[in-house]
C-alpha positions in Angstrom: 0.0 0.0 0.0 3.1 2.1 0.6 4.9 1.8 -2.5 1.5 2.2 -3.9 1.2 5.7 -2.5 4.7 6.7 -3.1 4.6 5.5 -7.0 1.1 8.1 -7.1 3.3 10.9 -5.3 6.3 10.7 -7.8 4.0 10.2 -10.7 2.2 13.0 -9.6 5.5 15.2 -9.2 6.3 14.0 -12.7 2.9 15.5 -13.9 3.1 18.5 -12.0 7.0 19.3 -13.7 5.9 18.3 -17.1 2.9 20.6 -16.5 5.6 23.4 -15.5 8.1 22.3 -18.0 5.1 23.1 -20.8 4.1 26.5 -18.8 7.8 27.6 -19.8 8.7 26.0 -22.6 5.0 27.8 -24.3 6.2 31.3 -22.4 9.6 31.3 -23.8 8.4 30.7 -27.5 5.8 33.1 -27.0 8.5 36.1 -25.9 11.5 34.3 -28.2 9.6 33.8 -31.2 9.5 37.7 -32.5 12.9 37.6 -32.5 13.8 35.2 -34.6 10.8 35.9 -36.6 12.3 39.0 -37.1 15.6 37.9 -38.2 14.1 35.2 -40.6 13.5 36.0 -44.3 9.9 36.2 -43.7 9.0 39.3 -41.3 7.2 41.8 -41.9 7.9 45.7 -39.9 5.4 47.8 -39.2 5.5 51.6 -39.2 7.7 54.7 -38.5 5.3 58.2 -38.3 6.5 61.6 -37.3 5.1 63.9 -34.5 2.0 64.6 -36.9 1.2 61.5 -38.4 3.0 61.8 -41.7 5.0 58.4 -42.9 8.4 58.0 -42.6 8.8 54.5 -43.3 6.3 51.7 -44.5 7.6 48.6 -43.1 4.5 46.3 -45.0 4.9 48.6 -48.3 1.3 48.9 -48.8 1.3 52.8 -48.7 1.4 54.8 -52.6 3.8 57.4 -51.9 5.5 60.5 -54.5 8.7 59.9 -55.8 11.6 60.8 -53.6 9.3 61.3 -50.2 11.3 59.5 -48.0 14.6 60.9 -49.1 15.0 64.2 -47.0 15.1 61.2 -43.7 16.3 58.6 -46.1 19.3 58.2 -44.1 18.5 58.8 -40.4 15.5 56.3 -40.6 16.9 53.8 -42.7 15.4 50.1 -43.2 15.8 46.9 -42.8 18.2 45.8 -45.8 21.6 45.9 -44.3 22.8 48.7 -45.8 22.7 51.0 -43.0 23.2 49.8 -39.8 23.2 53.1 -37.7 19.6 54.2 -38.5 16.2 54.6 -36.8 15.1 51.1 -38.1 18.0 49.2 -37.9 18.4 50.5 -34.3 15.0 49.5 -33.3 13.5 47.0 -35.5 12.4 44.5 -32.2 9.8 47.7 -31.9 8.8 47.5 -35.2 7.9 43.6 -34.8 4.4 42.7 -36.3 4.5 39.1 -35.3 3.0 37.4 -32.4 2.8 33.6 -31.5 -0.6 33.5 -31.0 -1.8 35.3 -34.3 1.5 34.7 -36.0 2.6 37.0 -39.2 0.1 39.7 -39.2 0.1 42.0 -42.2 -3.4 43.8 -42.9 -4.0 44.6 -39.3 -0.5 44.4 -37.2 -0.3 48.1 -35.7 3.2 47.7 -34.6 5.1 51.3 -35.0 7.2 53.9 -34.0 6.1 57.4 -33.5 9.2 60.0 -33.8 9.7 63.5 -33.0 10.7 64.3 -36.5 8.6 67.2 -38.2 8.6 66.1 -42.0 7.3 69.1 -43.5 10.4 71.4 -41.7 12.8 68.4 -42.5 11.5 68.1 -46.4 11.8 72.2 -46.6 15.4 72.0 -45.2 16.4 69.3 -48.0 15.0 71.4 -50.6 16.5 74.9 -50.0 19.9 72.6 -50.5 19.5 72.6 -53.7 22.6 70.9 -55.4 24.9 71.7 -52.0 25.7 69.7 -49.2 25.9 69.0 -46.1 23.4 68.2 -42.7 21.1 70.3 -40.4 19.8 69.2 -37.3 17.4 70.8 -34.9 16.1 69.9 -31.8 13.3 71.4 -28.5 16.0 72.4 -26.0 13.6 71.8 -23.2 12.5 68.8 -24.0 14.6 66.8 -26.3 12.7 66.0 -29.1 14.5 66.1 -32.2 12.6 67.6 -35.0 15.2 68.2 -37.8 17.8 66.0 -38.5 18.8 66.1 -42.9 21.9 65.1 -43.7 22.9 65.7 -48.2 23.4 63.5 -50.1 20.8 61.1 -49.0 18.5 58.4 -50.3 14.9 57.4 -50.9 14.9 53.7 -49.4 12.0 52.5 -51.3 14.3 52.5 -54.8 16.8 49.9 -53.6 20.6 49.8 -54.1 20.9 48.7 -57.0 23.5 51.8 -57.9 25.2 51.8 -54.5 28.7 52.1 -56.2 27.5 55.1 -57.7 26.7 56.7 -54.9 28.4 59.7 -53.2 29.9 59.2 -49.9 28.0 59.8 -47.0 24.7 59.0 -48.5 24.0 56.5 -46.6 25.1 57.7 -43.3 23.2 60.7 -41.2 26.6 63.1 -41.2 24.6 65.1 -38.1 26.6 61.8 -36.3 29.9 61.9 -37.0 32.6 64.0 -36.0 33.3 67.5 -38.5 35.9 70.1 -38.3 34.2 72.5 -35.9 36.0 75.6 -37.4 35.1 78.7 -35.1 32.1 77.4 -33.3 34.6 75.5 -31.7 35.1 78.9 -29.9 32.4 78.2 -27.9 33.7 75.5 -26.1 36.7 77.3 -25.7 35.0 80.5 -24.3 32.9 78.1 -21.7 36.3 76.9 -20.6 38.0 80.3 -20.2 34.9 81.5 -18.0 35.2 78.4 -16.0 38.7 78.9 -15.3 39.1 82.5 -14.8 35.4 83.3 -14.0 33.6 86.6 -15.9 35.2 89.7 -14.7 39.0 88.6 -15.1 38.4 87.3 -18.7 36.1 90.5 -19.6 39.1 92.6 -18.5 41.8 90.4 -20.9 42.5 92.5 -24.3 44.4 91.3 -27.2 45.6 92.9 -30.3 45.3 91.8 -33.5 47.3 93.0 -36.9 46.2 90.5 -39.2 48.3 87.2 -37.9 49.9 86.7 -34.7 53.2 85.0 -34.4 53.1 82.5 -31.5 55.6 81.6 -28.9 57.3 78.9 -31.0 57.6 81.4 -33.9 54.3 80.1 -35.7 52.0 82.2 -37.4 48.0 82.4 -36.9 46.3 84.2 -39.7 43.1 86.5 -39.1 40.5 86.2 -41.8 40.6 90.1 -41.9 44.1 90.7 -43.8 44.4 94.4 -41.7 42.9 92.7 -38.5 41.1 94.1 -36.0 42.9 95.9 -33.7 42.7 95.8 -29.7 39.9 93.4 -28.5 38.3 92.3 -25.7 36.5 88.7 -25.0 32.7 90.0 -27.0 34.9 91.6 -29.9 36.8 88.4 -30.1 34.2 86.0 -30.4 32.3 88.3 -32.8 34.9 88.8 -34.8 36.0 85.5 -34.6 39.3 86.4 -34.4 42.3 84.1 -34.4 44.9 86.0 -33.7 43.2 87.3 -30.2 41.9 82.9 -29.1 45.8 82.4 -29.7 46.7 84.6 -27.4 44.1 84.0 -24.8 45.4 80.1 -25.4 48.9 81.4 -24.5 47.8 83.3 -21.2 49.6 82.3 -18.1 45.7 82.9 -16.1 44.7 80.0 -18.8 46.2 76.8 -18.0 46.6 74.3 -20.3 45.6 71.4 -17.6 42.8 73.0 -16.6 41.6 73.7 -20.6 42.1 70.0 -20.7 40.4 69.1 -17.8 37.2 71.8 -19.0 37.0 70.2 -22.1 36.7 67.4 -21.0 34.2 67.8 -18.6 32.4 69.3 -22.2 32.5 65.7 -23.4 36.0 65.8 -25.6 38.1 63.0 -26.1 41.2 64.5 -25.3 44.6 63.0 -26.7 44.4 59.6 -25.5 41.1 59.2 -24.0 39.0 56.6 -24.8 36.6 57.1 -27.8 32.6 57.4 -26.6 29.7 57.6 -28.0 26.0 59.4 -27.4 23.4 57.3 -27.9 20.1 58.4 -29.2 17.6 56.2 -28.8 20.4 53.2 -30.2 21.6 55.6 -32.8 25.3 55.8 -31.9 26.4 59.6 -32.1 30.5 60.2 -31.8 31.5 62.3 -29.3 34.1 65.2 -29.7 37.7 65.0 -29.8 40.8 66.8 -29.9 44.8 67.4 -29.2 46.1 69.3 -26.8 49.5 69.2 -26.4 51.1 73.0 -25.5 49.4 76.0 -25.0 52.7 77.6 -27.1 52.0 74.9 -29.7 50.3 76.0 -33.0 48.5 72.7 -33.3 47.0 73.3 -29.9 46.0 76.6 -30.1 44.7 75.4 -34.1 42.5 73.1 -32.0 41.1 75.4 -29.7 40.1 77.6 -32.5 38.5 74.6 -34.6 40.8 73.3 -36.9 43.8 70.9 -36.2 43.4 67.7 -34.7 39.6 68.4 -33.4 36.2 67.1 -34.4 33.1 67.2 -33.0 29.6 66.3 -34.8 26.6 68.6 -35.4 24.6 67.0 -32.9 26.7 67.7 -30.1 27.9 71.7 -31.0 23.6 71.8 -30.9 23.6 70.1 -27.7 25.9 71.9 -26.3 23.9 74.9 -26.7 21.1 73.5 -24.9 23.0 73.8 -21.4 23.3 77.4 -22.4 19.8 78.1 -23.6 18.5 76.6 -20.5 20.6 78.8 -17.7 21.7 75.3 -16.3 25.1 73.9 -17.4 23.2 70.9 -18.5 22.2 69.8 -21.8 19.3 67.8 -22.6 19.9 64.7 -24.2 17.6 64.4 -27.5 15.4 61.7 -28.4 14.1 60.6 -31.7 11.3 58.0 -30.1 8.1 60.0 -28.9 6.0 56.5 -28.2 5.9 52.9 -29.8 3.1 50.7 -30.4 3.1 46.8 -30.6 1.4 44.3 -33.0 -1.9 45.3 -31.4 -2.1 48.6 -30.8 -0.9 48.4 -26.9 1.8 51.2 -26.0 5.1 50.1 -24.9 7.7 52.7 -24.9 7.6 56.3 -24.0 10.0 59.1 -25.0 11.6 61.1 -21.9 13.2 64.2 -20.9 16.9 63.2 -19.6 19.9 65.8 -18.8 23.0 65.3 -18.7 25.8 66.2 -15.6 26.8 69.5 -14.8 28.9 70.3 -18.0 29.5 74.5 -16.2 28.3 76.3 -13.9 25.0 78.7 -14.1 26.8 81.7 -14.0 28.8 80.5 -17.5 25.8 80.0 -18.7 24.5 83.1 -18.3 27.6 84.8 -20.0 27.6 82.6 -22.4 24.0 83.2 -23.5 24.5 87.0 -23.2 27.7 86.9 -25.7 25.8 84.8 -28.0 22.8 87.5 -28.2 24.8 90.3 -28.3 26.5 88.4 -31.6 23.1 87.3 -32.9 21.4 91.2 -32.5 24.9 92.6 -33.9 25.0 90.3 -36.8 21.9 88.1 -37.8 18.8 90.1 -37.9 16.0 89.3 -40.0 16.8 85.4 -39.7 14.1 85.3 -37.2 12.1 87.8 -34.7 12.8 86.5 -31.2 16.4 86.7 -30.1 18.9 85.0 -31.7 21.6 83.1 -29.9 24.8 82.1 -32.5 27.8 81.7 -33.3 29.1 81.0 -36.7 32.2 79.1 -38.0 34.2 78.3 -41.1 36.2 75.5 -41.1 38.8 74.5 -43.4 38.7 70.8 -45.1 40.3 68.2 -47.7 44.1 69.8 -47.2 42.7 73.5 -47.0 40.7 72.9 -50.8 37.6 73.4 -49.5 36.0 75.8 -46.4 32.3 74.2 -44.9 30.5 77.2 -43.6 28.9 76.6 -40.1 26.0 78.3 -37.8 25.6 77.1 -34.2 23.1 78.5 -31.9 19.2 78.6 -30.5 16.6 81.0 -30.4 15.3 82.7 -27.1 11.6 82.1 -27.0 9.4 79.8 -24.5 7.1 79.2 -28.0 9.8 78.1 -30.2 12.9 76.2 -28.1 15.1 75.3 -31.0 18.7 75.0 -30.2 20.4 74.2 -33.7 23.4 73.3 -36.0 23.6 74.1 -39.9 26.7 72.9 -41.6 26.9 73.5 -45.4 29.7 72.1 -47.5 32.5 73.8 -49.8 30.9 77.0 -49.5 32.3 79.0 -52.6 31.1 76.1 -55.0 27.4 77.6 -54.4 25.4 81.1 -53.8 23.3 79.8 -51.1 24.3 80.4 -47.4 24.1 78.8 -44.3 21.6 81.8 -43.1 19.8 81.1 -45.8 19.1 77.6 -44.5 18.7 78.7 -41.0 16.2 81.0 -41.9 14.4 78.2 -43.5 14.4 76.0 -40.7 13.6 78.2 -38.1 10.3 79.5 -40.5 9.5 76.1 -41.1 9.0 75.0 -37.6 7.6 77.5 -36.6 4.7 77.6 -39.2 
């Protein structure tokens, strides 16, 4: 009767695992199954929208859209081909999942999506006042984080293939706003925010430099002005309106100026300097590359070249916007931007939410503040009539491909609570075209703001 009893209790143990066993073995498939359905030849993606509903990419290809509508976010959104892995898409395509285990491939009524920031009427303007030039603009709420602009030239229309990819230009198939670009002057910026830092408002507002059209360095080196008769005696607000070489050289050199502590500012800014490790900002999986530069001595010309924007240092669009965020904002602190607003799954469920997320202290408040009032006084001194409300900016022009060519830069934001935008405009070889980068700020800023 015993081993009768104990034979029901270990069959019944047996049951009772199997019965588990099954519970596990039909939960695992049930999460595990979208994956691989989704790396299999036979998935199907759902959708990508932007902040009004537009389409930005039609994962089931059901959608009749005009030739070329994809192409002014053909390259930041991407697809699901291969061809380019640091995209929207390729990035997220787990959220973009229209297959479930219990309804398996579902095509007609699968609601999967992603629901971006993006604003495809101001990012479709952008592309078009391009024209024939090149180059990327990106844009983005500096309160908030949501990245509304973000065009990068040439690009491509995903929906046409690759059959021609040999033919194509370099860099269409990448979002340039990512990767690191001679800076040029708006690299002044950063060098400004570290001066501040250092010697704090008054004893840098009482510095004055001359300049005679170059300035021969402490090694015997020469730093050329862009005004051949220079500028004469300067102070900190003439410099960086002027953008003047000749005066950043000398402020470099300044004993009250450490090279250490420049170092250990720029740092704090996000560069990777000399031997650091390289990093990267991630936007919502979208790897961004961080700054980076050389800093050697402050009597060196490549160092003080750097500090100005040109030698050894590179920083992308997206961060020189960022940056500008943390002075927009009166904190020190930038906000990080996001492309994802909200995702949807297979049935219509939400499941990921967009945030507002700052970064550490980059400066203090008080730099800021300076900062922001320089920037102004530039903007009313030297950009009216590319928008009403005050402009913050700074502009740059950066020498490229052996000194060949010279990409013209705009960096900056616009003071209003009703229109956020902290920005970056970068527009290629500059003297091969009549259009400006003003002229493709003023387009932006218009376009999001109609």
């Amino acid at each position: 009767m015993k081993s009768i009893r104990r034979c029901q209790r270990i069959i019944t143990l047996f049951i009772l695992a199997f019965i588990a066993g099954m519970g596990v073995l039909v939960w695992k498939i049930n999460k595990e199954s979208p994956f691989y359905m989704m790396h299999s030849d036979n998935h199907e993606l759902g959708m990508v929208y932007d902040r009004t509903g537009s389409v930005l990419f039609d994962g089931l290809g059901k959608g009749k859209y005009e030739d070329n509508y994809f192409i002014d976010i053909g390259n930041l959104i991407g697809d699901d081909k291969g061809q380019m892995e640091n995209t929207l898409v390729a990035r997220n395509i787990d959220k973009l999942n229209n297959y479930s285990f219990s309804e398996g491939l579902i095509r007609e009524g699968g609601q999967a999506a992603i629901y971006t920031t993006l604003d495809h009427y101001a990012n479709r303007a952008v592309y078009n006042v391009f024209g024939n030039t090149e180059g990327c603009v990106c844009a983005y709420n500096y309160k908030t984080g949501e990245l509304l602009v973000c065009v990068s030239l040439p690009s491509i229309d995903v929906t046409k293939g690759y059959d021609n990819i040999a033919e194509m230009k370099p860099g269409t198939l990448i979002s340039k706003t990512m990767y690191g670009t001679v800076p040029g002057s708006t690299q002044k910026v950063s060098t400004v925010i570290s001066a501040l830092e250092i010697m704090g408002r008054d004893k840098l507002f009482s510095k004055s430099y001359t300049c005679s059209g170059k300035y021969v360095n402490s090694t015997g080196k020469e730093i050329v002005c862009h005004t051949a008769w220079g500028h004469g005696v300067q102070n900190i607000q003439q410099g960086i309106e002027n953008s003047c070489n000749p005066f950043f050289a000398q402020l470099i050199e300044d004993p009250d100026l450490p090279l250490n502590k420049v170092i250990e500012k720029y740092r704090r800014l996000g560069y990777a300097v000399n031997d650091d490790d390289m990093k990267y900002i991630d936007i919502d999986g979208i790897q961004c590359e961080r700054a980076s530069t050389t800093l050697v001595d402050s009597g060196d010309f490549n160092t003080e070249w750097a500090c100005i924007g040109q030698g050894e240092t590179l920083v992308s669009p997206i961060q020189l916007m960022m940056w500008q965020s943390a002075i927009a904002n009166g904190t020190g602190k930038m906000t990080m931007p996001h492309l994802i607003d909200h995702c949807t799954d297979t049935y219509g469920d939400l499941t990921t939410y967009g945030k507002t997320t700052y970064s550490e202290q980059l400066f203090s408040e008080t730099t800021a503040a300076t900062m922001k009032e320089m920037l102004i006084t530039n903007g009313n001194n030297h950009y009216g009539g590319i928008t009403s409300a005050p402009l913050a900016i700074k502009s740059g022009t950066a020498q490229v491909k052996d000194g060949d060519e010279e990409n013209s830069l705009l960096v900056g934001f616009v003071d209003d609570e009703r229109h956020p935008i902290a920005f970056c405009v970068l527009m290629e070889n500059k003297y091969s075209t009549a259009l400006t980068a003003e002229q493709i700020l003023k387009t932006l800023l218009d376009s999001l703001s109609s």
